[in-house]
C-alpha positions as CSV (number, residue, x, y, z in Angstrom):
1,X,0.0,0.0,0.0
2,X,1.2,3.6,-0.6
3,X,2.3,5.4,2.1
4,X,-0.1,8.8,3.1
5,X,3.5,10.5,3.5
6,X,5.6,13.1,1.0
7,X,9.0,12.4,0.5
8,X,9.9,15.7,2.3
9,X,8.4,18.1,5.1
10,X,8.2,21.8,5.1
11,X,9.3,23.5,8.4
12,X,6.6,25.4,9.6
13,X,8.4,28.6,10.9
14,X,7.9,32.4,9.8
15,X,11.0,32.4,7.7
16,X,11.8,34.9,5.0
17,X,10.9,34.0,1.6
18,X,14.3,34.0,0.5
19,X,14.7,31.1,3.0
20,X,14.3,27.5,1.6
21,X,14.3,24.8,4.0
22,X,13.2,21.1,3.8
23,X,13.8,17.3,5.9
24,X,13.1,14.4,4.2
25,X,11.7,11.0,4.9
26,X,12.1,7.8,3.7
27,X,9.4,7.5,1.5
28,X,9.8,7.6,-1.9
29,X,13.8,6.4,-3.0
30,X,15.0,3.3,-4.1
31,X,17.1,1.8,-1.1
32,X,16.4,-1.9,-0.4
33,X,16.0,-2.9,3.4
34,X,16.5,-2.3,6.0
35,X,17.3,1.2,4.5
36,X,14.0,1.2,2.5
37,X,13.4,3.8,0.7
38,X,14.7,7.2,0.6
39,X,18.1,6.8,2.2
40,X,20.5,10.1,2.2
41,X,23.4,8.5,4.2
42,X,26.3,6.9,2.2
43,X,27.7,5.9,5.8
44,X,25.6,3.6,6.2
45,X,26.4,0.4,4.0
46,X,24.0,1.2,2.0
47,X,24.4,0.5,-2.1
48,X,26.1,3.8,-2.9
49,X,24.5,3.6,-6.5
50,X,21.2,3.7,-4.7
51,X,22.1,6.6,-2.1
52,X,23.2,9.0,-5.2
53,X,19.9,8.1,-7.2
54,X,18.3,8.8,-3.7
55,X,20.1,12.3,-3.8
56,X,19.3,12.9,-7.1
57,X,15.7,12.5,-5.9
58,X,15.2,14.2,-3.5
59,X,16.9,16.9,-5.2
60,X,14.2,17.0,-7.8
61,X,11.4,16.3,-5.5
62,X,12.6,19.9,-3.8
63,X,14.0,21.7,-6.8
64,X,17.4,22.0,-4.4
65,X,20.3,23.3,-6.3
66,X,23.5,21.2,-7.3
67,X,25.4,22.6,-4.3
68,X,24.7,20.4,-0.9
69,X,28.0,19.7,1.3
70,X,27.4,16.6,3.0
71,X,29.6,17.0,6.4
72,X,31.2,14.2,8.0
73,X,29.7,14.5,11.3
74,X,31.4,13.4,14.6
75,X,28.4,14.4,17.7
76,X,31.0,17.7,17.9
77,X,30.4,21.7,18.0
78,X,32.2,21.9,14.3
79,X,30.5,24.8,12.3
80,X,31.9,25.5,8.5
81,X,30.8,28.0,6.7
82,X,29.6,27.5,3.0
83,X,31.5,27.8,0.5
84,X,34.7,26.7,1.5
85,X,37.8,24.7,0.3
86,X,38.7,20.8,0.0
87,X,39.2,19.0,1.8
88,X,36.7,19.4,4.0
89,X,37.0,18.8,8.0
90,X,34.8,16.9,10.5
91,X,31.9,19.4,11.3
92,X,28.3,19.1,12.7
93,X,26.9,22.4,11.1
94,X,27.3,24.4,8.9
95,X,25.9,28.1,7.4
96,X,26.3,30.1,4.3
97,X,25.7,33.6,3.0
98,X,25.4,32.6,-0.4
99,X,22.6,32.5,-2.6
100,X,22.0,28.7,-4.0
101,X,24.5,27.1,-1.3
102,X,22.9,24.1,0.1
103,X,23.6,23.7,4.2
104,X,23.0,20.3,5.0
105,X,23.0,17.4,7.9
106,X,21.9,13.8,8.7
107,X,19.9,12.3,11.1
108,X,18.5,9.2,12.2
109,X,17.0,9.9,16.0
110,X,19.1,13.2,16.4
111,X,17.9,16.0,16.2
112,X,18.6,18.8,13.3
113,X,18.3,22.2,14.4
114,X,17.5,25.4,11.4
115,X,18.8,28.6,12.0
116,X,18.3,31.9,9.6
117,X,18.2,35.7,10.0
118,X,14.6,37.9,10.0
119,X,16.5,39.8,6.8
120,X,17.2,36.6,5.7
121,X,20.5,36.8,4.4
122,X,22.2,33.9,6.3
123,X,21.2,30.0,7.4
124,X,22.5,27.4,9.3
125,X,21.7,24.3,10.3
126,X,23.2,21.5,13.0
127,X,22.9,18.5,14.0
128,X,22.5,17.9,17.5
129,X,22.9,14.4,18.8
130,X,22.8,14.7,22.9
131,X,26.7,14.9,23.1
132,X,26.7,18.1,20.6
133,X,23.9,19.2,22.1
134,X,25.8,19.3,25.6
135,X,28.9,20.2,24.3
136,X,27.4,23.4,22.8
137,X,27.0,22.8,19.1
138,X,24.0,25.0,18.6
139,X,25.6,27.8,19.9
140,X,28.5,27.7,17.9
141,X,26.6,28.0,15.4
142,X,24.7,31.3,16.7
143,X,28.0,32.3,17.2
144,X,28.5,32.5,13.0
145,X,25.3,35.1,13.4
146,X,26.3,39.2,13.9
147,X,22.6,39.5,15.8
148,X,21.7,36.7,17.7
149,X,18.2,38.3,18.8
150,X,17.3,38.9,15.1
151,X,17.9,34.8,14.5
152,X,15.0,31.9,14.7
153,X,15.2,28.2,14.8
154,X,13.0,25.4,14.0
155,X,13.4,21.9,15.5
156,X,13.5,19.0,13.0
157,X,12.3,15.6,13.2
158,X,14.0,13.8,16.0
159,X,13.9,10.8,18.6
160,X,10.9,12.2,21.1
161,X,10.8,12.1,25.0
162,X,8.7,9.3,25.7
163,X,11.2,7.1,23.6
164,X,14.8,9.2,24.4
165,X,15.8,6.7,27.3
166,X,19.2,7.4,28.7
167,X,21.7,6.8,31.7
168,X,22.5,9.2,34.5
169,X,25.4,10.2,32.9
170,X,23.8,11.7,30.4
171,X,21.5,13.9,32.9
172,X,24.4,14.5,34.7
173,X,26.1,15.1,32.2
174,X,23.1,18.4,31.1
175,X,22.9,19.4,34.6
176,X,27.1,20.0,34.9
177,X,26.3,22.9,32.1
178,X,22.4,23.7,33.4
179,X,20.7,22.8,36.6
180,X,17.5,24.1,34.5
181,X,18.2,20.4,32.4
182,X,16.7,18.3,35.2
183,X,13.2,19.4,33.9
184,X,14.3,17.6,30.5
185,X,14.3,14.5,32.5
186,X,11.7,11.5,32.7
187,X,11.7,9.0,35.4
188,X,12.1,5.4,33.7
189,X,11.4,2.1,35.1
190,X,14.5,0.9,35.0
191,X,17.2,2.1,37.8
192,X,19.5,4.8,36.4
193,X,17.7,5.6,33.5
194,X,16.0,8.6,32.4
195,X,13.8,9.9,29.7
196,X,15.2,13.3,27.4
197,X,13.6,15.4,26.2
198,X,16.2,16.6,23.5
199,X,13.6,19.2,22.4
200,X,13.5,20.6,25.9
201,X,17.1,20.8,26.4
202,X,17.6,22.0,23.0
203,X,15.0,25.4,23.7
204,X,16.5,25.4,26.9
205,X,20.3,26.2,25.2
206,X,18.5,28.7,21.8
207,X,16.5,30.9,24.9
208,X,19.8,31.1,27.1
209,X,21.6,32.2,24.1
210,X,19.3,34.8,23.3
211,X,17.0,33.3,20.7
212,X,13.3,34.3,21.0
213,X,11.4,32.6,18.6
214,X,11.5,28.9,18.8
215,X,9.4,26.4,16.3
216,X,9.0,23.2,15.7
217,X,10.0,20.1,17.9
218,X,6.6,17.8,17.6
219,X,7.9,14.7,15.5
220,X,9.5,11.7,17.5
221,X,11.4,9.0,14.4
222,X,11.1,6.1,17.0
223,X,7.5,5.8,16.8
224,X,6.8,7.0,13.1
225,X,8.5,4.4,11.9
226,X,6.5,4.4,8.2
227,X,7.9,8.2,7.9
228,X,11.5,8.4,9.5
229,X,14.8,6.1,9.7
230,X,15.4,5.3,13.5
231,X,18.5,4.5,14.7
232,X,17.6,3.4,18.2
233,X,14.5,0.9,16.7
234,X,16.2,-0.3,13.9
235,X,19.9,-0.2,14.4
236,X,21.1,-0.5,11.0
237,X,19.1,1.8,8.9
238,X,18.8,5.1,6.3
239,X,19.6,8.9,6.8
240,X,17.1,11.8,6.8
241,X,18.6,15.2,5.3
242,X,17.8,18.3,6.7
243,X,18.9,20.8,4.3
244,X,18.7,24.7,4.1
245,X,19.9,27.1,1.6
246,X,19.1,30.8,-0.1
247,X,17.4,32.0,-3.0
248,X,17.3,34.7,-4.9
């Protein structure tokens, strides 16, 4: 049967309209399982053939120009800024100034964070795994902003807090940087472990760097499995691309 789903989602965010912005799903590529259908991620083990037809794809599916840097990502605070040189290092965002330069991430269960300007004349976007997200990867990449109070952000699809189930280290390890974290945190079942709420702790770190209009954050890719690879249901599986660029 046909899935109900597009092969992309719009963020729903009062961007500028020189702001293009779109995450895809798995529906509609080519991948075989257990990366079925629209995988992004050629680090995967995927058939590369079928991740490039997949790119090509959703490329069309978006009208995205020929320009995307895919980023070898590392769970770090890395931010390069578009266009740059070869070869490229390890980052985990990346923004750009120019017109037609694609900014783009992967994720699986992480959680990609957009970024742009009310003039709209710069974008970002990061991805923002729970280590990043501790370490301070969004705001190094509010840092590549010259107003921070004239900057919004929308929250992608990611793993949600009634699925997020972590160790104490990881609440400990948000509450060394924020005592305001603990309210991120969901008693589990089991001893020592915890429910995030990565969209929480993510709004938390945007408001306490001076961001004031936050969107977004009401996905979770554990449960919707038909709509979005999972990393933490499905172990080996695809890549969604969160991807962000400007236009003329």
């Amino acid at each position: 049967m046909a899935s109900q789903f597009s092969s992309y989602i719009l963020p729903t965010w009062p961007a500028p309209a020189s702001v293009c912005a779109y995450v895809s799903t798995r529906v509609g590529g080519v991948s075989n399982p257990p990366f079925d259908g629209l995988n992004l991620g050629l680090h995967v083990d995927d058939d590369p053939a079928a991740v490039k037809q997949n790119r090509q794809l959703f490329a069309s599916y978006i009208d995205m120009p020929d320009t995307a840097v895919w980023l070898n990502q590392v769970h770090g605070t890395e931010v390069v800024q578009l266009p740059c040189g070869l070869p490229l290092k390890s980052a985990d965002a990346a923004t750009s100034r120019t017109v037609n330069q694609v900014c783009a991430v992967l994720t699986a269960d992480c959680l990609p964070v957009f970024f742009c300007n009310l003039s709209g004349t710069q974008v970002a976007v990061a991805h923002a795994g729970w280590r990043g997200l501790c370490s301070g990867v969004l705001e190094s990449t509010l840092a590549q902003f010259d107003e921070k109070d004239d900057v919004i952000a929308w929250l992608g699809p990611s793993i949600g807090p009634s699925a997020f189930e972590v160790g104490d280290e990881v609440k400990e390890a948000f509450m060394s940087v924020d005592p305001q974290a603990e309210l991120a945190f969901g008693s589990s079942m089991r001893a020592g472990k915890w429910f995030a709420d990565l969209y929480l702790l993510a709004r938390q770190r945007l408001l306490s760097a001076g961001v004031k209009q936050i969107y977004g954050g009401d996905y979770c890719t554990f449960t919707d499995s038909e709509r979005f690879f999972s990393y933490r249901r499905e172990g080996m599986t695809g890549r969604m691309a969160s991807v962000i660029w400007l236009k003329e």
